[in-house]
N, C-alpha and C positions, 0 to 999 in steps of 0.2 A: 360278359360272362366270366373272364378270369378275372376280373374281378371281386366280383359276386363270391366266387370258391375261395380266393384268398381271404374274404372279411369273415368267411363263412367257419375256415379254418382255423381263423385267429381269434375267433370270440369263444371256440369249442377250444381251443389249446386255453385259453386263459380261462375259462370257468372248470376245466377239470383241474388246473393247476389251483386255483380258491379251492375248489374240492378238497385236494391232495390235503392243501393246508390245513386246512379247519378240521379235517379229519386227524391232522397231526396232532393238531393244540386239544383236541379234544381228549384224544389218548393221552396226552401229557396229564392233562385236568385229572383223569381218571384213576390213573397209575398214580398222581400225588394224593391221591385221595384216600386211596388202599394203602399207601405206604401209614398216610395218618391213622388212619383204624388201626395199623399191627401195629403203631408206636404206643398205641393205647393201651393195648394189651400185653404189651410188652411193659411196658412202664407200671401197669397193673400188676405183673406177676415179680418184675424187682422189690418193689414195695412189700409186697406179702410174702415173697424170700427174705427181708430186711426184718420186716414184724416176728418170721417164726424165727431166725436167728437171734434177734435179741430175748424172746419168750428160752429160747433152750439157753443163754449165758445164766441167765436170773435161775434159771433152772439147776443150773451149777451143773450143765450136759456138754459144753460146749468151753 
């Protein structure tokens, strides 16, 4: 019977601790994901600050 509650203990401590993890790397996954999108957009909005700075130099504004 004690036993039984030790193998019983140690297969529920190790599947919450896989839990734990895969829950971790999945947040990771996630959070790298969202950072790619705003680098998008970011990298989008440098670009079209570079285009309208060069459009106002030609422009003799700048």
């Amino acid at each position: 019977m004690h036993m039984d509650i030790s193998l019983i203990l140690t297969v529920a401590l190790a599947a919450s601790f896989i839990v734990v993890v895969l829950v971790l790397v999945a947040i990771i996954i996630y959070q790298r994901w969202r950072i790619g999108d705003q680098n998008v957009f970011i990298e989008r909005f440098i670009r079209q600050n570079e285009e309208q700075r060069q459009k106002l130099r030609k422009a003799g504004i700048l």
